[in-house]
C-alpha positions as a Python dict, from the first residue, in 0.01 Angstrom:
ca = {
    (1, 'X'): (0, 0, 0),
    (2, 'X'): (-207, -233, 259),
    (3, 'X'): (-395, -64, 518),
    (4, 'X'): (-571, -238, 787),
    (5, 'X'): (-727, -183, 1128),
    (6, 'X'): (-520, -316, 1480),
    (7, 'X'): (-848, -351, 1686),
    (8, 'X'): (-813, -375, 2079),
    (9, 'X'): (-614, -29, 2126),
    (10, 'X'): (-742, 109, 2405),
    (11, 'X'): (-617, 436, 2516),
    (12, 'X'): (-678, 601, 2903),
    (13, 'X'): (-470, 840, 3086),
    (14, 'X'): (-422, 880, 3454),
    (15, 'X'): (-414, 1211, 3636),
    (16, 'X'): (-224, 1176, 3983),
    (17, 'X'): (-240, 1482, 4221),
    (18, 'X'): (28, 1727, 4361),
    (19, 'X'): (-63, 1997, 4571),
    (20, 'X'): (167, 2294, 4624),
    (21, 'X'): (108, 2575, 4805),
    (22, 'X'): (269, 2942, 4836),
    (23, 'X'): (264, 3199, 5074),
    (24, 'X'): (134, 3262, 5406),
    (25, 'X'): (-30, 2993, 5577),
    (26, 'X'): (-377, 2941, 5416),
    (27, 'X'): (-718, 2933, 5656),
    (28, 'X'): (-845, 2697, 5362),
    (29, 'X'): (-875, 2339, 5177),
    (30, 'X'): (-911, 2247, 4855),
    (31, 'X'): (-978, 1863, 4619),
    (32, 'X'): (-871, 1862, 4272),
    (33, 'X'): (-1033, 1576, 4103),
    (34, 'X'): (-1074, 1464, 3732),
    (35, 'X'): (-1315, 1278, 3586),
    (36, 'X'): (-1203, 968, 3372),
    (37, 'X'): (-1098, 1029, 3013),
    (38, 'X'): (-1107, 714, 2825),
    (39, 'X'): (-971, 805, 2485),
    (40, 'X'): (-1161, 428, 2380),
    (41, 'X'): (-1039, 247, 2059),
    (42, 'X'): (-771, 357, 1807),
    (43, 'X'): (-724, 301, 1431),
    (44, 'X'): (-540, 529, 1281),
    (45, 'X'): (-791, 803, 1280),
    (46, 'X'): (-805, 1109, 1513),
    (47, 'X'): (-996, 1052, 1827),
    (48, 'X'): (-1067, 1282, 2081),
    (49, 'X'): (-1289, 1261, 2455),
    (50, 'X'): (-1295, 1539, 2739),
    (51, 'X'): (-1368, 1515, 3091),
    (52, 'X'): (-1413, 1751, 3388),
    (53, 'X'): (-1205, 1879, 3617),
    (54, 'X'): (-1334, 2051, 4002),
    (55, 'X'): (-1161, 2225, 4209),
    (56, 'X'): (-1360, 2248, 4540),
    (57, 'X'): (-1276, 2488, 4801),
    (58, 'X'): (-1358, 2509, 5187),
    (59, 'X'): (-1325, 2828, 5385),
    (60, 'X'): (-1142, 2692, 5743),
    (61, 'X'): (-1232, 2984, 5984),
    (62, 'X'): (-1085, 3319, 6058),
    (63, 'X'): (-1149, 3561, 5814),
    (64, 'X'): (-1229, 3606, 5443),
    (65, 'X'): (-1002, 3428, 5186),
    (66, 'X'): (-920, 3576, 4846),
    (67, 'X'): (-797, 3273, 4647),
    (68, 'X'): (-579, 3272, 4330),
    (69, 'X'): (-475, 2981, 4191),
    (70, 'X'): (-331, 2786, 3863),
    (71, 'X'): (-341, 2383, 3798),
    (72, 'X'): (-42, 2271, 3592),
    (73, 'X'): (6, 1929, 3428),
    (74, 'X'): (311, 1767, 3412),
    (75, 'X'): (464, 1661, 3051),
    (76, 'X'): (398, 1272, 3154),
    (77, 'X'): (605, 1073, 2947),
    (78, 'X'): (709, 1246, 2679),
    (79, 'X'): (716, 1629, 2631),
    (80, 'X'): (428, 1899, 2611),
    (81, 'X'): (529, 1914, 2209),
    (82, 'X'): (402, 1573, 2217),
    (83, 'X'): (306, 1346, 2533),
    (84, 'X'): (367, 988, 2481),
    (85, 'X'): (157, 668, 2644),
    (86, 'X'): (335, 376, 2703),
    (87, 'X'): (154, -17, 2630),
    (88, 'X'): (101, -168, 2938),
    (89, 'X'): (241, -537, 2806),
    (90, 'X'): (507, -622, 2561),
    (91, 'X'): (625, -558, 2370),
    (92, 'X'): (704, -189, 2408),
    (93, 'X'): (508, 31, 2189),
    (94, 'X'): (386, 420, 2249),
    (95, 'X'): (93, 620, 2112),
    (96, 'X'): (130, 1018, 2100),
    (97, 'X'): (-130, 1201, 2250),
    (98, 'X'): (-184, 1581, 2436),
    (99, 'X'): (-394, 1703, 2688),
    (100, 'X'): (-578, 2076, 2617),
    (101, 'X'): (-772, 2301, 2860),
    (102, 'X'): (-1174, 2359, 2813),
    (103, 'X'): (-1123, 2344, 2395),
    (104, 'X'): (-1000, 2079, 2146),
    (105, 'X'): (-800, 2316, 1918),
    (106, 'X'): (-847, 2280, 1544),
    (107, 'X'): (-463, 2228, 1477),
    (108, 'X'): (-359, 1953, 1758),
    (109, 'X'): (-49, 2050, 1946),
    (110, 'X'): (-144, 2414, 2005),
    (111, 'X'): (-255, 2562, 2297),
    (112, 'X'): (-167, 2256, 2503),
    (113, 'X'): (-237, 2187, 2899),
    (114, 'X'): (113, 2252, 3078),
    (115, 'X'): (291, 2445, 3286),
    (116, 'X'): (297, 2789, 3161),
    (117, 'X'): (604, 2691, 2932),
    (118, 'X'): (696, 2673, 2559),
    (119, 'X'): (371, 2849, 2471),
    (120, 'X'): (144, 2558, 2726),
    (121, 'X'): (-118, 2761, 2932),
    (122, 'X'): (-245, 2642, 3236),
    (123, 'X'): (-576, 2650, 3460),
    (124, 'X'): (-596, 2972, 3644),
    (125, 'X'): (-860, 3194, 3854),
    (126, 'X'): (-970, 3295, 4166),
    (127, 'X'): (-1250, 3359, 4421),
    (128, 'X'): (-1304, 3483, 4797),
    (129, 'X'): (-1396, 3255, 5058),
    (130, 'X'): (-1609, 3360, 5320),
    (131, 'X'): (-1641, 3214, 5673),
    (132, 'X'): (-1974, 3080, 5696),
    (133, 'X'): (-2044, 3021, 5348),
    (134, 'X'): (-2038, 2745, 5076),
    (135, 'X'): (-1775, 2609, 4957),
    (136, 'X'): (-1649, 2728, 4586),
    (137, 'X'): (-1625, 2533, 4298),
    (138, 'X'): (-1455, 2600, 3985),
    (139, 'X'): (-1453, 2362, 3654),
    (140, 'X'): (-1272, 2350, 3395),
    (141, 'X'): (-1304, 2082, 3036),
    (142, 'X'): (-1010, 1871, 3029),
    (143, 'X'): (-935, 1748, 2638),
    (144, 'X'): (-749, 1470, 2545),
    (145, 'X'): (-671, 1373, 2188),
    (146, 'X'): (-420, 1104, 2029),
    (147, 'X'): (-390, 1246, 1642),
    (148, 'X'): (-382, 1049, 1333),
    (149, 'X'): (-143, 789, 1257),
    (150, 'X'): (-4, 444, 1223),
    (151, 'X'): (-210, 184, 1463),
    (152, 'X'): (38, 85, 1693),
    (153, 'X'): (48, -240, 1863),
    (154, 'X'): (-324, -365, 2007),
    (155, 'X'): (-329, -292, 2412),
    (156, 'X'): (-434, -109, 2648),
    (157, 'X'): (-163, 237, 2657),
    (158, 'X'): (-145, 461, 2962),
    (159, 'X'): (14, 769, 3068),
    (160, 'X'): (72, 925, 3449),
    (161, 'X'): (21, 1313, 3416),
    (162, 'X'): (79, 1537, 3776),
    (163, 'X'): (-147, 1813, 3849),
    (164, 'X'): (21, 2066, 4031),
    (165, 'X'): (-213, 2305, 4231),
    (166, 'X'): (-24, 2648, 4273),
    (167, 'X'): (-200, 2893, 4517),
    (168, 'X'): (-45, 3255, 4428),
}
């Protein structure tokens, strides 16, 4: 058997933003932002990269704010078993991949960034807000990882993933 090395496979995947809120009307604001994650070159081998994500709070006025919340992420293309990122030219090709919150688990697959379903977990805290003060930040390590296998075509692959902010 012939093995050899597709060079040029670049891997990225880009977060877009949802917000969704719950409840009572809230007397605060809050940016969810992610840092790039540029997954770089693949040949066959397991690569991995992390980036960070903030969630930045703002008090608005009236009186204090407790704050719970949970950040979701979408399946993409794909499914959370295993997301998929599509080449960006022809011809059509896809590299598997998943996204994991603040730890790159030993056995890929596992403890993946979802929604809360078929065993995903999901970003979740809270905080009070206090008129007058600072705002709050809270960070969490987003992982990505594409595992090892055939190189597929050389290109540039991407992937749209949603973050969902619920406040409960």
């Amino acid at each position: 058997m012939k093995s050899y090395v597709r060079p040029g496979v670049v891997a990225r995947c880009v977060a877009a933003l949802a917000l969704a809120g719950s409840g009572p009307a809230m007397a605060f604001s809050c940016n969810l932002s992610f840092g790039s994650l540029n997954l770089g070159s693949y040949v066959g081998t397991q690569i991995s990269s992390f980036s960070q994500a903030t969630l930045i709070c703002t008090h608005g006025g009236g009186g204090n704010e407790s704050v719970s919340f949970q950040v979701r992420l979408s399946p993409g293309a794909g499914n959370y078993a295993q997301r998929h990122m599509n080449r960006t030219s022809a011809p059509p090709d896809t590299l598997p991949y998943n996204l994991y919150l603040n730890a790159l688990p030993a056995v890929l697959n596992t403890f993946v960034w979802g929604d809360g379903s078929g065993g995903t977990v999901f970003w979740s805290g809270n905080f009070n807000l206090n008129n007058g003060n600072s705002p709050v930040t809270r960070t969490a390590t987003l992982w990505g990882a594409i595992p090892a296998g055939p190189a597929p075509s050389a290109g540039a692959y991407q992937d749209v993933v949603v973050a969902t902010i619920l406040f409960l």
